[in-house]
C-alpha positions, 0 to 999 in steps of 0.5 A, spaced: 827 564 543 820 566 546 817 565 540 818 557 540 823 552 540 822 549 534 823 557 530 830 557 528 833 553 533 840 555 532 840 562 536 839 558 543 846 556 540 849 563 541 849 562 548 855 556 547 859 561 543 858 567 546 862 562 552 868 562 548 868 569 547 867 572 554 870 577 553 868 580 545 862 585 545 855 583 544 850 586 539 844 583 539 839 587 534 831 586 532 826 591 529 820 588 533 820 586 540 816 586 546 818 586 553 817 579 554 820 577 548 827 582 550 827 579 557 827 572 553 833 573 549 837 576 554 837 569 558 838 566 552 845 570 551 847 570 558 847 577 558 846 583 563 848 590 566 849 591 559 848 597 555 843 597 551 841 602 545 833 603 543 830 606 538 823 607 538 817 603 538 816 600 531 812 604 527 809 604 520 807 609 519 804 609 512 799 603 513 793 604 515 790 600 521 783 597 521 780 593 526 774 589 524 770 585 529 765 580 527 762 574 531 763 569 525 767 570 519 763 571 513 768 571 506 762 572 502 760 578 506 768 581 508 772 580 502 767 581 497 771 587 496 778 583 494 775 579 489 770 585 486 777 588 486 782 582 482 774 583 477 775 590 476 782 591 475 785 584 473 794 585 473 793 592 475 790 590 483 794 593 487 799 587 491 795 583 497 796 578 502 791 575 506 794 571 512 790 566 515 793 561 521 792 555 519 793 551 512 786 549 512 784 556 513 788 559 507 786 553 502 779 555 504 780 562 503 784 560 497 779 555 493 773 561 495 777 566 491 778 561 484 770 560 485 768 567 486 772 569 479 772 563 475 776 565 469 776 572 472 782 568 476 787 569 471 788 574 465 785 573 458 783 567 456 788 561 458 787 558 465 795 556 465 797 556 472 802 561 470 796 565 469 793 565 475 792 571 478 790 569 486 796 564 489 796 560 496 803 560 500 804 555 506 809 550 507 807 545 505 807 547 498 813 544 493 819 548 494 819 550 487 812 552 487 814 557 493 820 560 490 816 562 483 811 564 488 816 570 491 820 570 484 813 573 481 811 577 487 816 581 487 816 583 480 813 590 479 808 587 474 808 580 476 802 576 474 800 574 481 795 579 484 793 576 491 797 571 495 793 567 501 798 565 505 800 563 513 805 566 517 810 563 512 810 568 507 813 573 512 820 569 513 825 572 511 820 576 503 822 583 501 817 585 497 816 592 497 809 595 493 805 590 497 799 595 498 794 591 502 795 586 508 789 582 511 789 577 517 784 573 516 781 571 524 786 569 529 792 572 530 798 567 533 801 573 537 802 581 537 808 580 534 806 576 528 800 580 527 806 587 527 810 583 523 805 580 518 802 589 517 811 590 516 809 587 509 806 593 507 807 600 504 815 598 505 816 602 499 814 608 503 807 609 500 800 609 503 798 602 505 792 598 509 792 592 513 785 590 516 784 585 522 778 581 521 778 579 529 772 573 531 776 573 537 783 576 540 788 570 539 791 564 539 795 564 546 794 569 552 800 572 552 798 578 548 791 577 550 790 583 553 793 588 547 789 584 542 782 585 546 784 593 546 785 593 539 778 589 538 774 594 542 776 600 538 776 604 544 783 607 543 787 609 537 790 603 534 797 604 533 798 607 540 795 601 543 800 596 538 806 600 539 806 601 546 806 593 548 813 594 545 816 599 550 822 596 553 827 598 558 830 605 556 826 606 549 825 613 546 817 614 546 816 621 545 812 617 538 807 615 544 808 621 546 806 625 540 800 620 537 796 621 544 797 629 543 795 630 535 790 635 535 783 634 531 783 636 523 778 643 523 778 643 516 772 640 515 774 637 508 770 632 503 776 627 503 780 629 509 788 626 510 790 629 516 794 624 521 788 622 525 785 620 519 791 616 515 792 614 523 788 608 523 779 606 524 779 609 531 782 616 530 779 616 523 772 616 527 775 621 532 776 626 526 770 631 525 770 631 518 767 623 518 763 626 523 755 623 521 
C-alpha cells in the first residue's frame, strides 16, 4: 500500500485472493484515507466501477488542535509544562503521549523528562522501574517491555502517566482516556499525524493534541496541508479534514466548520465551537479578543 512496502505486506496479497473469487463482493473498510492513499488501494485490489459507500471526513471533534511553530525545538522551553505537570500531579496526570519520528529523538525526550523530575520521575520513594511514572515505547525495546507498557497504560489508574514514543505505539493500541497527545517535530505524513491525534479523547471527552512544527514533513507528499497548518491562516480542522475528501464523500461537515457563527457572548471562559475547535478558530473568537 502507499504508506510503504514493508508496512504490513500482506495486504498487497488480497489482489491473489480476490483473483480466485472474481465473482464474490468486495469490501474494503478504513477510517483514514487520503485521495492518494484511496486511488492506492484501489490499484492494488483491482478494483473498478465499483460502488462505493463513504461517510464523512474523519472527524474528532472533541480534541482540540494546535499548532505550534517554532524555528528550533526547545524541550526546556515547550514541554516544561508536561514535567510541571507529572510534578504537581504525580499518578493523577491526566494520560499523555508525546510522539517523536525517530528513536533517537524519542530517547532524548525521554532521558530529558527523567532528569528534569529526579524522584519526581516515580511515585513515593522507590525508584523501581515499576514506579516509574514516564515510559519510552518504540521498536526496539523487548517485546515484554512493550507489552507491560500497554498493559499499564490501559488501566484507568496505571502507574504510567506520559509515554515518549514513535509511530509504533499507534499500531493496533486502544486506549481510551488518553487526555494529551503531542508530535514532537517532524511528521512522516497527514495520515500519521491524524491517526497518532485518534489516540485522544476516544472516550469521548475533551482532549488536546499539539504539534510542535520546526518544519512541515518528513516527505512532500502532504507538504502542502501541512504548511497550511503551520501558517495558521485557516481553521486547522477544516484544513486536516478537507485533505481526506474522496470521490463521493458527505462533506456537509466541511461545510458546517466554514459556516459557525461567532460567540458574542463575551464570556470570561469561553466553550463556544470555534473555541473547542482548534488554536486558529479560538484566536477568531471575540472573547480571547485582546
Amino acid at each position: 500500500m502507499f504508506r510503504g512496502d514493508n508496512f504490513r505486506p500482506d495486504y498487497k496479497k488480497c489482489a491473489n485472493l480476490r483473483s480466485l473469487v472474481t465473482k464474490a463482493p468486495c469490501l474494503a473498510l478504513t477510517a483514514t484515507m487520503t485521495p492518494r492513499v484511496y486511488e492506492d488501494v484501489l490499484g492494488s485490489l483491482h478494483v473498478r466501477d465499483d460502488v462505493y459507500v463513504k461517510a464523512c471526513p474523519p472527524d474528532r471533534h472533541n480534541v482540540f488542535i494546535d499548532v505550534a511553530r517554532r524555528s528550533c525545538l526547545n524541550a526546556d522551553k515547550d514541554l516544561a509544562w508536561v514535567a510541571d505537570m507529572l510534578q504537581s500531579q504525580q499518578q493523577h496526570c491526566p494520560k499523555t503521549i508525546v510522539f517523536a519520528r525517530t528513536i533517537n529523538a524519542v530517547t532524548e525526550l525521554y532521558g530529558w523528562l527523567i532528569n528534569r523530575l529526579q524522584r519526581k520521575a516515580f511515585t513515593g520513594d522507590d525508584c523501581a522501574a515499576a514506579t516509574r511514572l514516564v515510559s519510552m515505547f518504540h521498536g526496539h525495546i523487548s517485546t515484554e517491555l512493550q507489552l507491560h507498557i500497554l498493559d499499564d497504560f490501559r488501566q484507568v489508574h496505571s502507574v504510567t502517566r506520559v509515554v515518549v514514543a514513535t509511530v509504533a505505539f499507534g499500531i493496533g493500541v486502544e486506549i481510551r482516556d488518553i487526555r494529551n497527545v503531542l508530535h514532537w517535530g517532524k511528521v512522516s505524513s497527514l495520515m500519521s499525524y491524524w491517526q497518532g491525534v485518534g489516540r485522544a479523547g476516544r472516550d469521548g471527552q475533551a482532549a488536546r493534541a499539539v504539534w510542535y512544527s520546526s518544519s512541515a514533513a518528513a516527505s512532500d507528499d502532504d507538504k502542502e496541508v501541512l504548511e497550511s497548518l503551520r501558517s495558521h491562516t485557516d481553521c486547522l480542522r477544516a484544513c486536516i479534514l478537507s485533505a481526506f475528501v474522496v470521490p463521493a464523500m458527505d462533506t456537509q461537515l466541511l461545510n458546517d466548520l466554514r459556516q459557525r457563527e461567532l460567540c458574542s457572548r463575551q464570556c470570561s471562559v469561553c466553550t463556544c465551537c470555534m473555541c473547542v475547535c482548534c488554536s486558529f478558530c479560538r484566536q477568531q473568537c471575540p472573547c480571547n479578543a485582546a
